[in-house]
C-alpha distance (Angstrom), angle and dihedral (degrees) to the residues before:
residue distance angle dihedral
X1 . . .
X2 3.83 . .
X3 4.04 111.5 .
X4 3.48 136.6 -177.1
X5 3.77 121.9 -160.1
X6 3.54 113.9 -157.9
X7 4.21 100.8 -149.3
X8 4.29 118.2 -168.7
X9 3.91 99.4 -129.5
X10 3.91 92.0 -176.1
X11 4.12 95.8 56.2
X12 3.34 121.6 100.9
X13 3.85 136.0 38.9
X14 4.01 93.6 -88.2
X15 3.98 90.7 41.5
X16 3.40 129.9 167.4
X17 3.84 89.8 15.0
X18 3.70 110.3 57.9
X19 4.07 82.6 34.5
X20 3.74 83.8 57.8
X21 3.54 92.8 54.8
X22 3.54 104.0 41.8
X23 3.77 92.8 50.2
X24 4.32 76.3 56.6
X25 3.58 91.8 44.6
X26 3.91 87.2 49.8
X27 4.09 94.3 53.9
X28 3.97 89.0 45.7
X29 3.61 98.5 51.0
X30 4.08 104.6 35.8
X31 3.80 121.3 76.8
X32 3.50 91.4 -154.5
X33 3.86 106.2 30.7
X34 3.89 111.0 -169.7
X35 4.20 116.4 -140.5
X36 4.08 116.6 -87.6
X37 3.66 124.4 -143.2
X38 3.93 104.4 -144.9
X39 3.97 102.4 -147.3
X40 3.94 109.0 -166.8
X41 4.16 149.6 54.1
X42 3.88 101.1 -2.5
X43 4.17 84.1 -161.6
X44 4.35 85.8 54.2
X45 3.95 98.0 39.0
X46 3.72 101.6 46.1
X47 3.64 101.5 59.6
X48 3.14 97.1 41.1
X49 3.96 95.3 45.2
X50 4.04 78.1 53.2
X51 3.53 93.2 51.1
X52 3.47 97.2 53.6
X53 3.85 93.8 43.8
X54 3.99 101.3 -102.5
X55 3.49 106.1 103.2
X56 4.12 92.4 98.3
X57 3.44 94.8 40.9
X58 4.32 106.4 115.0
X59 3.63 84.7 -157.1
X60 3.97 91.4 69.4
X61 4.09 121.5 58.5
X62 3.88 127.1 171.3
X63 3.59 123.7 -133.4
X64 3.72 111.7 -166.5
X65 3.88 121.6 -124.2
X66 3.60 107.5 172.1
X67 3.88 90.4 -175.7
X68 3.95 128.9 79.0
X69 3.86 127.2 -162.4
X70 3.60 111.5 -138.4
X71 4.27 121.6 -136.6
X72 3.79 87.0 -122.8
X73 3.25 96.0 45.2
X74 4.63 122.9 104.6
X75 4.09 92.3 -103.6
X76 3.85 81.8 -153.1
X77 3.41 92.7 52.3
X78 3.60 96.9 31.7
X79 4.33 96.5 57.9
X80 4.07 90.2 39.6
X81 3.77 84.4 57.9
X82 4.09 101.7 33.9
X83 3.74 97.9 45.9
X84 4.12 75.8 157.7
X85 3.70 96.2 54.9
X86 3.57 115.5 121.6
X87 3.85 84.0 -122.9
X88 3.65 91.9 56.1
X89 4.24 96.5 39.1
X90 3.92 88.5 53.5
X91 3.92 95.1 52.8
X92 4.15 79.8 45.3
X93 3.71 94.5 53.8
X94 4.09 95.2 42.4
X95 3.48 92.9 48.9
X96 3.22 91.7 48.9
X97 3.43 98.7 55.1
X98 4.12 92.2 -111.7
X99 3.56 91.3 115.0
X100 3.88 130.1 31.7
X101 4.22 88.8 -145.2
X102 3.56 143.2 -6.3
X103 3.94 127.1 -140.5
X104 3.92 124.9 -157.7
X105 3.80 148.0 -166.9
X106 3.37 95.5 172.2
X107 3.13 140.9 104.8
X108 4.44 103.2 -29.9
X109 4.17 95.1 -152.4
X110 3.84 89.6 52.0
X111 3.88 96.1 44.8
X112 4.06 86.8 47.4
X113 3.88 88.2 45.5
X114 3.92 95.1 42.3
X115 3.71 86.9 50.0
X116 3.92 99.8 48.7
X117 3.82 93.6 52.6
X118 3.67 108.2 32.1
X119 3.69 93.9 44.8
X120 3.46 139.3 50.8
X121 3.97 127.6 -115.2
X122 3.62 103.1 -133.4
X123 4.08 119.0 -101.8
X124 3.84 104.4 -82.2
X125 4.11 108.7 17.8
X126 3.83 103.9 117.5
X127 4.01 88.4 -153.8
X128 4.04 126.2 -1.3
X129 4.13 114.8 -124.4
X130 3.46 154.2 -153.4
X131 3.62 128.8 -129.9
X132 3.59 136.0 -172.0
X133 3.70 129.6 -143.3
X134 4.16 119.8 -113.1
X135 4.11 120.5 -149.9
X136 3.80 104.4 -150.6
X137 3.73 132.2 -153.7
X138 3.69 91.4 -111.2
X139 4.46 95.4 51.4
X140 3.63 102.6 -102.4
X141 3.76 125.0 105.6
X142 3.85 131.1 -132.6
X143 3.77 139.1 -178.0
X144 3.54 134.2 -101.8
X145 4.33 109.6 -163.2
X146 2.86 119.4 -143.2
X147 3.98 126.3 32.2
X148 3.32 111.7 159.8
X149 4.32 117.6 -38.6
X150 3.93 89.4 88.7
X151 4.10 110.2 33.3
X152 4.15 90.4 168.2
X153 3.77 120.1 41.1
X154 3.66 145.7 173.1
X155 3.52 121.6 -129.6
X156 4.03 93.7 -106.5
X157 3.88 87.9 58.9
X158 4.29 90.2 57.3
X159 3.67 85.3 52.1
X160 3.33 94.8 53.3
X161 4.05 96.8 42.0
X162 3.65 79.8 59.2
X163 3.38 95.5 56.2
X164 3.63 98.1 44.9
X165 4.23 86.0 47.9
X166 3.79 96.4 50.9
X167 4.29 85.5 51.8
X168 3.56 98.9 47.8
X169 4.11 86.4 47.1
X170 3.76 93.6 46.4
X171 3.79 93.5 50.5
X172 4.36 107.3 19.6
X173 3.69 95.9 33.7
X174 3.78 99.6 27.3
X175 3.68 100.0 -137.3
X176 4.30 98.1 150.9
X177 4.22 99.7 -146.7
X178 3.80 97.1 17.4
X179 4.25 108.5 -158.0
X180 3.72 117.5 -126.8
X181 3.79 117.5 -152.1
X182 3.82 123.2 179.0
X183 4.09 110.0 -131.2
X184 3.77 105.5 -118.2
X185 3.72 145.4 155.5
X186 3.84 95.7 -108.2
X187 4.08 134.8 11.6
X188 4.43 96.0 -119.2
X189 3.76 113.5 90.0
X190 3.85 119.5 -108.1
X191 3.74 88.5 52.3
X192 3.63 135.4 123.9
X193 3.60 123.9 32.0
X194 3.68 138.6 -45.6
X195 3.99 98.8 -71.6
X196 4.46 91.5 39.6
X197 3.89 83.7 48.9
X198 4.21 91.5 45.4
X199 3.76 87.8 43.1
X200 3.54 104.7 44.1
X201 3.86 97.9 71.4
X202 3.93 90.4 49.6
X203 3.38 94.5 52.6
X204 3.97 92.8 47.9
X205 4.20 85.0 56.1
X206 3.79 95.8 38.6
X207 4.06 94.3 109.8
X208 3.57 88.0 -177.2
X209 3.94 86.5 72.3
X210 4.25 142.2 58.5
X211 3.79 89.7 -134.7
X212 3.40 105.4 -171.9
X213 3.87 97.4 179.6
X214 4.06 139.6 -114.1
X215 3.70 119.4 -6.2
X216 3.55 123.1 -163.3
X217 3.78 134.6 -145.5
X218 3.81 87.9 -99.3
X219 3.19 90.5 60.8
X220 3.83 107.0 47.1
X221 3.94 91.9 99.8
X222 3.95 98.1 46.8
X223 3.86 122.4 80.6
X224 3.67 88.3 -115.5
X225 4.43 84.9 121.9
X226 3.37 127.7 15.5
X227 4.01 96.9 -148.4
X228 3.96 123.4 12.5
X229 3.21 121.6 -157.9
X230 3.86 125.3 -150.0
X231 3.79 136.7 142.5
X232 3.83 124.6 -75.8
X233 4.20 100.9 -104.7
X234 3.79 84.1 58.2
X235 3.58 103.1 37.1
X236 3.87 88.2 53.6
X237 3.64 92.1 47.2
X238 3.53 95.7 55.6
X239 3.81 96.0 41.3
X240 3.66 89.1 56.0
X241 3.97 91.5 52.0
X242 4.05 86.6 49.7
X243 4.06 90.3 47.3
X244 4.04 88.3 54.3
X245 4.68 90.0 46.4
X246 3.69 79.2 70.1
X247 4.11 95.3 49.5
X248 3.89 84.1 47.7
X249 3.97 94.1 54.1
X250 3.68 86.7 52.8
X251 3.65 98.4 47.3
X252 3.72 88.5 42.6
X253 3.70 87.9 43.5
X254 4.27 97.3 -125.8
X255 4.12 88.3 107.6
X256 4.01 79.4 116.4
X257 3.57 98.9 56.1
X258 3.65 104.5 97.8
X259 3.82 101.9 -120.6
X260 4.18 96.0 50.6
X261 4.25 82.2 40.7
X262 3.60 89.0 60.3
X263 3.42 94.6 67.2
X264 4.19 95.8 61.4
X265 3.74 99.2 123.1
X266 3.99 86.0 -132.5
X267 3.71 93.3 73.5
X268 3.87 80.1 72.8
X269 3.33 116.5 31.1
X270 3.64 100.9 -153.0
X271 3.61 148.8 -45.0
X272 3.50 130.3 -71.9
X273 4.15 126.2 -142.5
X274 3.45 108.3 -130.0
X275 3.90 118.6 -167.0
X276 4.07 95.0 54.7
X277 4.03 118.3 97.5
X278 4.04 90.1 -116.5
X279 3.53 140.2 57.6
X280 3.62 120.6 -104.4
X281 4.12 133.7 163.9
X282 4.05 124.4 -158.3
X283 3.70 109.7 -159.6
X284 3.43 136.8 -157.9
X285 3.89 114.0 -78.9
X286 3.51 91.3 -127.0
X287 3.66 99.1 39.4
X288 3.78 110.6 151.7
X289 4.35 119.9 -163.3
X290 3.96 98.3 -67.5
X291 3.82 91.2 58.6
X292 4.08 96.9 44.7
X293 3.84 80.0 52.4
X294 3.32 92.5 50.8
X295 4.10 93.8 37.6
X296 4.37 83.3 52.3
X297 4.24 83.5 54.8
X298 3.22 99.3 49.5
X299 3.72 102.2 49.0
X300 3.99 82.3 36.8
X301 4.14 89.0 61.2
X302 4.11 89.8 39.2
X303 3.73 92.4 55.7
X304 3.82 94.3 35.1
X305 3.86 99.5 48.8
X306 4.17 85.1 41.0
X307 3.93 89.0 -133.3
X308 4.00 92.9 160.8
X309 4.32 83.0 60.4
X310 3.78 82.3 43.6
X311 3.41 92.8 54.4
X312 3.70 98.5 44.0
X313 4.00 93.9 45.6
X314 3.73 90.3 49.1
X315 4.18 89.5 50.9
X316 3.89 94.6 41.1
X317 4.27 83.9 59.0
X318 4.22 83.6 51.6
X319 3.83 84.6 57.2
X320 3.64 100.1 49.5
């Protein structure tokens, strides 16, 4: 299967350089590296794809996008008014069918923006999502849906974030029968508040799931579910408290104990939406060359294990 990854070079605050050398990382590391669409300043990519010996490789091409979105900048505003952005130009080319995804560390708002209106949400998800990945105390990784896209939900959408977790675990993070737990305040049923008491019972009948019932905070860090499900306020709340365990294991100097390192945001890259009909990956805003490798992966193994026609055949049978 022939794949092209279109890749922002101009997002984030060490952009193009650390893109430049993640896209190198990427070639040196993969047996079977897949071709990358450089989106950005043809005059900043090309020397320093030369530099860095890529610049006769036919697996790399440059598309130029004179135009940068800003982080402060209204991403509404900002793609309406930069239709040459290299934001806007990688939402052209994937959904156009250029490019089979698109990775970013730009600016988050415009990705989410870009993503809403240029692509489609698949037949049957009430609300798309973003996850975040989990280290845990035993070396695997689990989800946490959602972080941030969706801060007030309905109890339909947590069944669904569930849903859309326990695929991209089965077939991203290759955990067989992924676990679903609901994040509560305490493990009996009938707890929590009005939405965790709504949600529970839908996520006990969801047969599309191996609910495994409320987790609490305690528990985030075991294995005791492989992808929880809450709503977005929450989810963002807690991922920000995880971001800052790593900026205490440097400060205490443990960031190389493997645990604490596990919870460098490069080890990820980014975050994928789930819920629209194409791949895309938001990285970190300071994302240096390990995590645009690891941003190139992951939309690399989203496009290659076709999880977005995953998701929408396993929705469609929800519909019949």
């Amino acid at each position: 299967m022939s794949i092209k990854i279109g890749l922002d070079m101009m997002g984030g605050d060490f952009a193009p350089l650390e893109a430049v050398k993640g896209l190198k990382l990427y070639f040196e590391n993969k047996v079977d590296p897949q071709a990358v669409v450089c989106i950005g300043k043809e005059d900043e990519i090309a020397p320093l794809l030369k530099e860095h010996g890529l610049s006769d490789d036919p697996r790399v091409q440059i598309v130029h996008a004179p135009d940068v979105i800003g982080f402060n900048e209204h991403p509404t505003k900002a793609l309406k008014e930069k239709p040459k952005s290299s934001i806007a130009v990688g939402f052209y080319l994937l959904s156009t069918g250029k490019i089979d995804a698109f990775a970013s560390a730009g600016s988050t708002g415009a990705m989410m923006v870009g993503a809403m209106y240029t692509l489609k949400t698949i037949t049957g998800i009430l609300r798309p999502t973003i996850p975040t990945f989990v280290p845990r105390l035993d070396g695997s990784t689990g989800l946490l849906l959602d972080v941030g896209l969706n801060s007030d939900c309905k109890p339909e959408h947590l069944s669904q974030f569930a849903l859309l977790g326990s695929l991209y675990a089965q077939h991203i993070l290759n955990i067989q029968k992924p676990t679903v737990g609901l994040l509560n305040v305490g493990e009996e049923e009938g707890k929590g508040n009005i939405l965790a008491q709504a949600a529970y019972p839908l996520l006990k009948e969801n047969s599309h799931i191996d609910f495994v019932g409320n987790v609490e905070g305690r528990d985030f860090f075991k294995a005791k579910a492989d992808v929880i499900t809450c709503d977005g306020f929450t989810g963002n709340v807690i991922l920000k408290m995880a971001e800052s365990i790593y900026e205490i294991a440097v400060a205490r100097k443990v960031e190389k104990d493997e645990f604490f390192a596990s919870f460098h945001y490069e080890n990820y890259g980014g975050t994928p939406i789930l819920g629209i009909d194409k791949p895309v990956v938001i990285g970190h805003g300071i994302s240096n060359d390990k995590a645009f490798y690891k941003m190139i992966e992951q939309a690399e193994k989203m496009t290659s294990s076709q999880l977005c026609e995953k998701i929408e055949k396993e929705f469609s049978s929800l519909a019949v």
